[in-house]
C-alpha positions as CSV (number, residue, x, y, z in Angstrom):
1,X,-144.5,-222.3,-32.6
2,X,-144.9,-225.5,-30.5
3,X,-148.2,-225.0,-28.4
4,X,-151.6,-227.0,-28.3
5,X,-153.9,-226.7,-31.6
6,X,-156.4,-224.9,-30.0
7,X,-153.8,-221.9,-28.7
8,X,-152.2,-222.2,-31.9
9,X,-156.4,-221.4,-33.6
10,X,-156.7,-218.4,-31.1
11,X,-153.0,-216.8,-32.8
12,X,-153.5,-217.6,-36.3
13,X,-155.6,-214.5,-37.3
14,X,-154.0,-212.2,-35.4
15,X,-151.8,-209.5,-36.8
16,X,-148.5,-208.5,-34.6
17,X,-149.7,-206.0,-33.2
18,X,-153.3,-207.2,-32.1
19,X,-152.0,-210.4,-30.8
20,X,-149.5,-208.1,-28.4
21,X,-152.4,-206.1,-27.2
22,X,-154.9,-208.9,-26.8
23,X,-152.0,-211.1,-25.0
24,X,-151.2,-208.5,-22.8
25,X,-154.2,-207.7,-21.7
26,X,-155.5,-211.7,-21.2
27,X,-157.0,-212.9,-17.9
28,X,-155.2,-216.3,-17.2
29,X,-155.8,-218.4,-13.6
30,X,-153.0,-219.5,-12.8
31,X,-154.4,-222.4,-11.6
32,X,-154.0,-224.8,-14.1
33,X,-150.7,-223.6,-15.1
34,X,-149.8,-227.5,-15.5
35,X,-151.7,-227.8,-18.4
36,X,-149.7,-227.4,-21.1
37,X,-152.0,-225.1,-22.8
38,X,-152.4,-222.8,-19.9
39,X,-148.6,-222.6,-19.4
40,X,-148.6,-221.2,-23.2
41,X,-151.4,-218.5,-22.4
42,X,-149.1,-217.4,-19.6
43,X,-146.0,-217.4,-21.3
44,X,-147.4,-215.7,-24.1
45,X,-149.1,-212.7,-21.8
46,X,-145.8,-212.3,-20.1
47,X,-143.7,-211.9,-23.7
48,X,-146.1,-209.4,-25.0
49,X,-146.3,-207.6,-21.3
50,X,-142.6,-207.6,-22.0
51,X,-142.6,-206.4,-25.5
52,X,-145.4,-203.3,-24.5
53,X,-142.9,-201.7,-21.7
54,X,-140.0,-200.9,-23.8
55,X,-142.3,-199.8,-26.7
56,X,-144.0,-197.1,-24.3
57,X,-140.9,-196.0,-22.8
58,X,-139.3,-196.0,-26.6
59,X,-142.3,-193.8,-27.4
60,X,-141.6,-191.2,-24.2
61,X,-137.8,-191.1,-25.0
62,X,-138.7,-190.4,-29.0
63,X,-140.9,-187.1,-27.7
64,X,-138.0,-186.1,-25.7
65,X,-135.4,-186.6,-28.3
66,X,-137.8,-185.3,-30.8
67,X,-138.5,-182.0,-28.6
68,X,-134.4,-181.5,-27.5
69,X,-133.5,-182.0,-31.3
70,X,-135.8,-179.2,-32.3
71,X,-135.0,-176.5,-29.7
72,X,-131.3,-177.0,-30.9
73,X,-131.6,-177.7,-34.6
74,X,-134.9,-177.2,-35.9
75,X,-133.9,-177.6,-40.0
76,X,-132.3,-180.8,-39.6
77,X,-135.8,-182.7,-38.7
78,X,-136.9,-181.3,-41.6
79,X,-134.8,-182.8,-43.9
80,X,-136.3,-185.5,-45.8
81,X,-135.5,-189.1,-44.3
82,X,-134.3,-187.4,-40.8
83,X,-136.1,-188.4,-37.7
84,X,-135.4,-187.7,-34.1
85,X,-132.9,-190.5,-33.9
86,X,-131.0,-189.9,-36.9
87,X,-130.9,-186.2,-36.0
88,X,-129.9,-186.7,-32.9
89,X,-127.2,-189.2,-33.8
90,X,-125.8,-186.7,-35.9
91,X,-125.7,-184.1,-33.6
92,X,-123.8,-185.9,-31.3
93,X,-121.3,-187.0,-33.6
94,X,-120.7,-183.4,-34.5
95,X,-120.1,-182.3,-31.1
96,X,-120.8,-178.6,-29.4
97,X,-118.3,-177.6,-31.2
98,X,-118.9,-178.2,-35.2
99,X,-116.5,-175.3,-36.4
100,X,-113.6,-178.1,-35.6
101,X,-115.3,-179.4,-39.3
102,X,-113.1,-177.4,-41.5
103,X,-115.3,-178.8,-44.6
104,X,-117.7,-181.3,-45.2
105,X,-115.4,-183.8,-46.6
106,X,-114.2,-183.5,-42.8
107,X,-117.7,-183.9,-41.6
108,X,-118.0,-187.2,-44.6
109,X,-114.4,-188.4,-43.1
110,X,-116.1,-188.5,-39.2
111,X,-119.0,-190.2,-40.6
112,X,-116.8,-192.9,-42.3
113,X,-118.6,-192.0,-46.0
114,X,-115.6,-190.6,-47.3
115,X,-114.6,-192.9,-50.1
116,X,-110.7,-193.8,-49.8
117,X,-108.7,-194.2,-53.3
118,X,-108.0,-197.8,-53.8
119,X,-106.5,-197.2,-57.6
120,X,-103.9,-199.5,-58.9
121,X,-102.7,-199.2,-61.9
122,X,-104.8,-197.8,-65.1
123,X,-107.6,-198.8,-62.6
124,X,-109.1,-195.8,-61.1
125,X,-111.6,-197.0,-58.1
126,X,-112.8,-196.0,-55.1
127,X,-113.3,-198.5,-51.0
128,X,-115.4,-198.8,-49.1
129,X,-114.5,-196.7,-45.5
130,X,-114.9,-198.4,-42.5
131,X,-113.5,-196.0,-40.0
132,X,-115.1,-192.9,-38.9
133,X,-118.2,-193.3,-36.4
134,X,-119.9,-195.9,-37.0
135,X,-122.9,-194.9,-35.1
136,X,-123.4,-192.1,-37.4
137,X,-123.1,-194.0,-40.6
138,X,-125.6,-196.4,-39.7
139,X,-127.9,-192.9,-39.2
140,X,-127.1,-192.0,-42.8
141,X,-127.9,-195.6,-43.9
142,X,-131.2,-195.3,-41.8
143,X,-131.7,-191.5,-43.8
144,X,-131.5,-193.2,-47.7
145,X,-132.7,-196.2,-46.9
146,X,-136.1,-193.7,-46.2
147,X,-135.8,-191.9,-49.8
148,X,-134.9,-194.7,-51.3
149,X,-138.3,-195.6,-50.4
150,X,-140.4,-192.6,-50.8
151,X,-138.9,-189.9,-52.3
152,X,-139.4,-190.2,-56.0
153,X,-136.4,-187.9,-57.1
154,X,-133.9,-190.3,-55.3
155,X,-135.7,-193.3,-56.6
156,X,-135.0,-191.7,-59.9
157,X,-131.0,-191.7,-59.1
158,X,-130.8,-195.0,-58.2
159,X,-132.2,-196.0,-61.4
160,X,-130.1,-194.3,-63.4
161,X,-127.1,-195.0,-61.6
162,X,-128.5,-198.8,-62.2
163,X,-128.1,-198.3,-65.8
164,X,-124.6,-197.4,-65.5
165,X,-123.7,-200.3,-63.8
166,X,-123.8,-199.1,-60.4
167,X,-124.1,-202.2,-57.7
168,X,-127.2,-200.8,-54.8
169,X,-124.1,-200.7,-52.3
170,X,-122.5,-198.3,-54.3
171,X,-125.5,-196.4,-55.0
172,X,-125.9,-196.2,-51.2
173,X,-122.3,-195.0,-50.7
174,X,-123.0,-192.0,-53.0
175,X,-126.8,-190.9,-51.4
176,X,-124.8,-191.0,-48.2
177,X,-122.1,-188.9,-48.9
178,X,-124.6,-186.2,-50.8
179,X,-126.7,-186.7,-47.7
180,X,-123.6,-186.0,-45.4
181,X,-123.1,-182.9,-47.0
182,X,-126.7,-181.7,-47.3
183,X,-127.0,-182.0,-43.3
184,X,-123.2,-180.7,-42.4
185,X,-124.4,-177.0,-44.6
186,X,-127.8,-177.7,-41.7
187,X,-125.4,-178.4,-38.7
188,X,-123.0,-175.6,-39.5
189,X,-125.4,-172.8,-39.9
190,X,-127.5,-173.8,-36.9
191,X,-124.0,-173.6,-34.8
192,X,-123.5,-170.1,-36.2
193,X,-127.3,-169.0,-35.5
194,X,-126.9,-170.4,-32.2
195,X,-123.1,-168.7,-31.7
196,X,-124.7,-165.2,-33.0
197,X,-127.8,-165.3,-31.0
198,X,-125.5,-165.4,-27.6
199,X,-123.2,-163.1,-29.0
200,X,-125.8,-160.9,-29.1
201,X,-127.2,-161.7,-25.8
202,X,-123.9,-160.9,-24.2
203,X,-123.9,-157.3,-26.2
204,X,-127.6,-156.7,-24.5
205,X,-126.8,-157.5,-21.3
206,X,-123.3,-155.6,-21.0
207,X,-125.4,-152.5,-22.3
208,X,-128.1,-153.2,-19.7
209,X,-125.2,-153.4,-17.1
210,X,-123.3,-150.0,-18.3
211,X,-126.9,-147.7,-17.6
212,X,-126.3,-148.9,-14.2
């Protein structure tokens, strides 16, 4: 960063996230906003005023994703690697209406993880797809990228596939598509609960109406 040695002192043993807060919160006279270090102090307390406000408002969307993904598909968030986001990415792609998904291969084919044939030949391979929504792919990505981190049973599949010769990106295409199909069986039931619970609301309140 260009700025005076002494600004550049106060910074260096600061982590992210202290130097945000401490920035933010810095007293700075405008007074001397000529000299050059002053100018720096004030530039740097508007960037990390800047970078606070979308984090808070971030954090107040996340509850109310978080809380609207729950009262509509409680399972899903607990799926390991699914967050609010993800979940409610998913959701959406899947519309109100997920009994249009015939299967999940439909449901991988939406999500653009259905691998297309690309054999020629005696060779007998598999491409990359790059249609479907792409929105909800990079959700999936987001999902195995998180086990591939810190769930040891996928860790374990990634090395073996490794052995085999497997590239990461390939490795990646498969989780996804056995994640897609873990969280369409989640999706699917959760439409049916939801279909059978105002069935059954309907039933009570046509009985309540026929005592009348």
């Amino acid at each position: 960063m260009a700025a005076p040695e002494p600004v550049r002192a106060d910074l260096a043993a600061l982590t992210t996230s202290r130097l945000i807060t401490v920035w933010a919160d810095a007293e700075i006279p405008p007074v001397g906003a000529g000299d050059p270090a002053v100018a720096v102090r004030l530039a740097l307390r508007s960037l990390a005023r800047r970078v606070q406000h979308p984090s808070s408002e971030i954090t107040d969307l996340d509850k109310i994703l978080s809380s609207l993904v729950a009262a509509i598909a409680p399972k899903l968030l607990a799926v390991n690697g699914v967050g609010a986001d993800s979940a409610g990415q998913l959701l959406v792609s899947a519309g109100d209406n997920p009994d249009r998904l015939r299967s999940e291969a439909a449901f991988a084919m939406l999500c653009g993880v259905a691998p297309l044939p690309a054999s020629s030949g005696r060779t007998h391979r598999y491409r990359l797809n790059r249609g479907g929504d792409r929105q909800a792919n990079a959700a999936l990505y987001r999902v195995v990228l998180c086990r591939l981190r810190w769930d040891p049973a996928t860790q374990a599949y990634a090395q073996r596939r490794t052995a085999e010769g497997k590239t990461k990106k390939e490795i990646i295409r498969c989780l996804k598509r056995y994640v897609t199909r873990e969280i369409y069986a989640i999706i699917t039931s959760g439409a049916t609960e939801i279909r059978q619970k105002g069935d059954n609301e309907e039933v009570s309140e046509a009985r309540k109406r026929a005592s009348w």
